[in-house]
C-alpha positions in Angstrom: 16.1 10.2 2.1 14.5 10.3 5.5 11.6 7.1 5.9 9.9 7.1 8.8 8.0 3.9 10.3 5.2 3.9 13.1 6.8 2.0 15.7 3.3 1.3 17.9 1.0 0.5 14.9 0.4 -3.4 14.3 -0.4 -6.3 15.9 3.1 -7.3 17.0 4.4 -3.5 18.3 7.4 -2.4 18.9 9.1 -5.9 18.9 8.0 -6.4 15.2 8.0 -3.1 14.1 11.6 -2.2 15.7 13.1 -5.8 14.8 12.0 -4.7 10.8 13.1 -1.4 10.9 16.8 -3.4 12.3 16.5 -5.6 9.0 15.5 -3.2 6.7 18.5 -0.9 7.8 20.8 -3.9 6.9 19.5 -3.4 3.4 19.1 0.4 2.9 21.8 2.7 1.7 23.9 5.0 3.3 21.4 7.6 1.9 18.4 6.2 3.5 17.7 7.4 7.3 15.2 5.4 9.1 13.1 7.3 11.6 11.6 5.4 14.6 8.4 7.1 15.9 6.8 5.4 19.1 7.8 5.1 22.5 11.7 6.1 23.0 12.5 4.0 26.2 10.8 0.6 24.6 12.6 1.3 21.0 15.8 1.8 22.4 15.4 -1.3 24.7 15.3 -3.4 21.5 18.3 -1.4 19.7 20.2 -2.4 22.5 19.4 -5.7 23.3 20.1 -6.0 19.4 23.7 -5.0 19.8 22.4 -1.9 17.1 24.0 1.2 17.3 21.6 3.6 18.8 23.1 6.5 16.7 21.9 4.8 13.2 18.9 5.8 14.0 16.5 9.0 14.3 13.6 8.0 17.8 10.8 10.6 18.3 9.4 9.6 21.3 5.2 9.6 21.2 3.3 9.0 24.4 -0.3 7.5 22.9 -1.1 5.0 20.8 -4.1 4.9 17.9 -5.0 1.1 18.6 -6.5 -1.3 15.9 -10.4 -0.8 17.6 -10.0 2.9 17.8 -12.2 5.2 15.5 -9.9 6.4 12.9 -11.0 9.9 12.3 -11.8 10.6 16.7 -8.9 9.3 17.6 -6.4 10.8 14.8 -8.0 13.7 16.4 -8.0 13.3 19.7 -4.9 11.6 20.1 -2.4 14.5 19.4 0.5 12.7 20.2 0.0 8.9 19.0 2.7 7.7 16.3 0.6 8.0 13.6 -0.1 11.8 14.5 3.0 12.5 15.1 3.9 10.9 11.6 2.1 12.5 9.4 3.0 16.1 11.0 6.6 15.4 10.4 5.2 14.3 6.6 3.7 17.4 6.4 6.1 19.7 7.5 8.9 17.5 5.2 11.1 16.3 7.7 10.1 13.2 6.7 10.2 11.9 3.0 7.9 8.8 3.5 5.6 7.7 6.4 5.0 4.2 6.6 3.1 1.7 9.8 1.3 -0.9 9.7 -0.7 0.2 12.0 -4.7 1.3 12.1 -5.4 1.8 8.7 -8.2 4.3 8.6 -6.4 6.8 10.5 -3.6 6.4 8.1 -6.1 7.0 5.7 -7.9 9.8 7.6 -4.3 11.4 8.3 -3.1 11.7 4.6 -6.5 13.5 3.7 -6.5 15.9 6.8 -2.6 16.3 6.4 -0.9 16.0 3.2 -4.6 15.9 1.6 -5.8 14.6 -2.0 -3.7 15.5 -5.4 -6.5 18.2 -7.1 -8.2 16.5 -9.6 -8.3 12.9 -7.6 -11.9 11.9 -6.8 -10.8 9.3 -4.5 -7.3 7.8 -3.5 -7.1 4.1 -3.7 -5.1 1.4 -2.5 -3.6 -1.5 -4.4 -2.0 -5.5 -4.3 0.1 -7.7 -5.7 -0.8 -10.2 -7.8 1.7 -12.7 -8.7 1.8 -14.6 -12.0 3.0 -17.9 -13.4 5.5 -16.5 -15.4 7.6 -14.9 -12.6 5.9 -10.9 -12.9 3.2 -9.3 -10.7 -0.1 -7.9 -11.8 -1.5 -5.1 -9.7 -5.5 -4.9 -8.5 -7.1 -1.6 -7.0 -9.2 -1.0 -5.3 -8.9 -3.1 -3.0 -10.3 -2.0 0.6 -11.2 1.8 1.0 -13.8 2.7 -1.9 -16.5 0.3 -1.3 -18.5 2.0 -2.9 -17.4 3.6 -6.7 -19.0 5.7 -9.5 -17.5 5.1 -13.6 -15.1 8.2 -13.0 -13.6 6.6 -10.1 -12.8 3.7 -11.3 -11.2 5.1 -14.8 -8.8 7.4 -12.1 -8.0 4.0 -10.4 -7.0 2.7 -14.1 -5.0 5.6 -15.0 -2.9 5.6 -10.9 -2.5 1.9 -11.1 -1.1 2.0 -15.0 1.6 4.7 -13.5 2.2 2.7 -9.9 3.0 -0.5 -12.7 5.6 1.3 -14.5 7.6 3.5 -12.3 7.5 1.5 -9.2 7.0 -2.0 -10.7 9.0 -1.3 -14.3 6.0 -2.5 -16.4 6.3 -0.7 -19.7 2.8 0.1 -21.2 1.0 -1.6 -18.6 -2.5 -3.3 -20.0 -5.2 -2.4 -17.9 -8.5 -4.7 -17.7 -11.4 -4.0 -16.2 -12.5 -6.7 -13.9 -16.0 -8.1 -14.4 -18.1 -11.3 -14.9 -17.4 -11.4 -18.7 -15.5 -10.7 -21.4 -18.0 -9.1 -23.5 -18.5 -5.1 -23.6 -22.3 -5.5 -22.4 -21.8 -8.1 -19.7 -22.1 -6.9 -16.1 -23.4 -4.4 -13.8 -24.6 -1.1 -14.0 -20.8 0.1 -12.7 -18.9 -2.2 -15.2 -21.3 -1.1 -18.5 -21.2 2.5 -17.6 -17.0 2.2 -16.3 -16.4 0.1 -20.0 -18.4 2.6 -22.0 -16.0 5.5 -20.9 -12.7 3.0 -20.8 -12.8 2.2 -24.3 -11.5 5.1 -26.6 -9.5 6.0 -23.4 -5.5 7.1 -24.7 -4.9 7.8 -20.8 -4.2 3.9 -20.3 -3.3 1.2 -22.1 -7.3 -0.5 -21.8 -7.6 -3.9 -22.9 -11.1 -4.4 -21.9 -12.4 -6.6 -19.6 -11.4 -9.6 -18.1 -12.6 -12.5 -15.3 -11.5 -13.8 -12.4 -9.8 -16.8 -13.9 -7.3 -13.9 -15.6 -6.4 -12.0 -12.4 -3.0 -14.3 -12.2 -2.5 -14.8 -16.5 0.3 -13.1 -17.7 -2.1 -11.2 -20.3 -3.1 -8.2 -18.1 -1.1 -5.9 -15.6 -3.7 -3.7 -14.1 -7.2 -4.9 -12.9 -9.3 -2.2 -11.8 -12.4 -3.0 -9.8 -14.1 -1.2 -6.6 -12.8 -1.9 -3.1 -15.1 -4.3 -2.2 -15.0 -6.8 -5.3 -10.6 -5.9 -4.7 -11.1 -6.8 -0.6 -13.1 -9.8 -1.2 -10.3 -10.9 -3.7 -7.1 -10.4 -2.1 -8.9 -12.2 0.9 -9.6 -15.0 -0.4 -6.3 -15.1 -1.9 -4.8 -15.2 1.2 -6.7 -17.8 2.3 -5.8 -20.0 -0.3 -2.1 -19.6 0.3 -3.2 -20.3 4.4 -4.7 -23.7 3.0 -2.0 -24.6 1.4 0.2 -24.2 3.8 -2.0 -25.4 6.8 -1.4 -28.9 4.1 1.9 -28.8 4.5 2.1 -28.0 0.8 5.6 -26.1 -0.9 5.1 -24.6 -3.9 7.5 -21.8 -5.6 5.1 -20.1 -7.2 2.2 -20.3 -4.3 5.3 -19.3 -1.6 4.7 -16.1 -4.0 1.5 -15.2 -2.0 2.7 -14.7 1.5 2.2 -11.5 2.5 4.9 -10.9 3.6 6.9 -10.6 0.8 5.5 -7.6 -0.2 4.8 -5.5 2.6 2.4 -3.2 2.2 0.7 -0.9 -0.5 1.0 3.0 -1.1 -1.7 5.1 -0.6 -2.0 6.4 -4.5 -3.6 10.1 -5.1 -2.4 11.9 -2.3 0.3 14.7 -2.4 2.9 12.5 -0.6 4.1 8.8 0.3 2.4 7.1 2.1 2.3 3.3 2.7 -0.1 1.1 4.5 1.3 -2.8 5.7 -0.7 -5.3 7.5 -2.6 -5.5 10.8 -0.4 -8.7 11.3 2.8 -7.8 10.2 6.0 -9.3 11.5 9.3 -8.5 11.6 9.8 -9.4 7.8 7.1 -7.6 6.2 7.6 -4.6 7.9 11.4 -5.1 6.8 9.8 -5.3 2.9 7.1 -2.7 3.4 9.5 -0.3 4.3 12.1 -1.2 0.8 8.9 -0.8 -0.8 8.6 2.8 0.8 12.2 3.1 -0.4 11.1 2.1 -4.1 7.9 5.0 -3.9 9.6 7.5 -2.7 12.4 6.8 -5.7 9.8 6.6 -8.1 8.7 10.0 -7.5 4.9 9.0 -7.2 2.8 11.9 -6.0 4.7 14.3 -8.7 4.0 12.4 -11.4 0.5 11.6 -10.7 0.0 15.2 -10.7 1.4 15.5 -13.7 -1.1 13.2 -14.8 -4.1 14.8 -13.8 -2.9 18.6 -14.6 
């Protein structure tokens, strides 16, 4: 298996980015080739001063970078030899098995639909995050950022690709899938959530337990909450700013420690013909260590083949 990791995307690149990839080699099998894309002198100015041996390693060396405030379709375009270009040609042309950075996000996004493109039969691809629960599990919400905007069929897609990103990654057997809304009742709600509920119901695609409320997104009685990307943004937000209260408090608390970010790393894209994952602007060296044993885990699970299955 051949994962390879945007060395110049994120806030904290290369030191971050490079000092992860170290960690996350620590960790990996024998099987499991990381390779470094970004700038060759600066990467290998970190391996060294590491004491890592540059030969564990696969560098292509990349001369541009696709910052944060760049357009994510111009530059993707324009900038032929950024990181993330460079990426997602070697994920196209399978050198690569996995292409992860935590870099800009919409050219990731706008790279895995000009490059490895949609699965057929996927309206939209989505992105997801962890929720974690009282009793030790994780529930998983998508949308949650890049389909502001959704139609009933896309959200029923987002029900069916989180209910299979819950088992095979996560190991949730017959995942429950909840549609999230302001009510539990089948007629409460907006125009989407009727219309989404109406065609959820009979569904034998997922496992739909109808809908549920913000107060269940952390219960232990649902696995998959599906809702568009900006109800999903505005939610994983704000959970991130409660665990940045808590600890601006000086507050410890096992199960709150549970939503740093960085224990989790990142998110696949879900719905496009390859793996692809997406980590945070702000990454340091730890999450990119987890986002890219999360890669690991996806690429394992076999993701994009059996989403296609799923949809032909």
């Amino acid at each position: 298996m051949r994962i390879g990791i945007d060395i110049m995307g994120g806030d904290y690149a290369p030191e971050a980015t490079t000092l992860g990839a170290i960690e996350a080699n620590k960790e990996l099998s024998d099987e499991v080739r990381l390779v470094l894309i970004g700038e060759k002198a600066r990467i290998i100015e970190i391996l060294k001063r590491e004491t890592e041996n540059i030969a564990d390693y696969d560098i292509v060396n990349t001369t541009e970078i696709i910052a944060m405030s760049d357009h994510p379709t111009r530059a993707f375009n324009q900038k032929q030899n950024s990181s993330i270009t460079i990426g997602f040609d070697l994920l196209k042309k399978k050198k690569i098995d996995a292409f992860a950075s935590a870099g800009n996000s919409g050219a990731m996004l706008v790279g895995a639909m000009y490059t490895v493109r949609t699965i057929s039969g996927i309206i939209r691809p989505c992105i997801t995050s962890v929720m974690p629960r009282e009793d030790g599990g994780v529930g998983i919400i998508l949308d949650v950022g890049i389909n502001a905007d959704c139609k009933p069929d896309v959200l029923y897609q987002f029900a069916i690709l989180g209910s299979l990103y819950a088992e095979y990654v996560h190991g949730i057997e017959n995942p429950r899938v909840g549609l999230l809304n302001i009510g539990e009742e089948e007629e409460k709600g907006n125009l989407l959530t009727q219309a989404t509920h109406e065609i959820m119901k009979d569904s034998t695609d997922f496992n739909f337990i109808g809908n549920i409320e913000g107060r269940d997104l952390f219960s232990d009685e649902v696995d998959v909450m599906v809702c568009d990307g900006f109800t999903g943004n505005v939610v994983l937000k704000e959970a991130e700013a409660f665990y940045a209260l808590i600890r601006r408090r000086g507050l410890s608390d096992e199960y709150f420690d549970r939503f740093n970010y960085e224990n989790y790393g990142g998110t696949p894209v879900l719905g496009i013909n390859s793996n692809v994952v997406i980590g945070h602007g702000i990454s340091n060296a730890t999450a990119i260590k987890n986002m890219l044993l999360l890669t690991k885990e996806v690429v394992e699970a076999k993701l994009p083949v059996r989403i296609n299955e799923a949809f032909n």
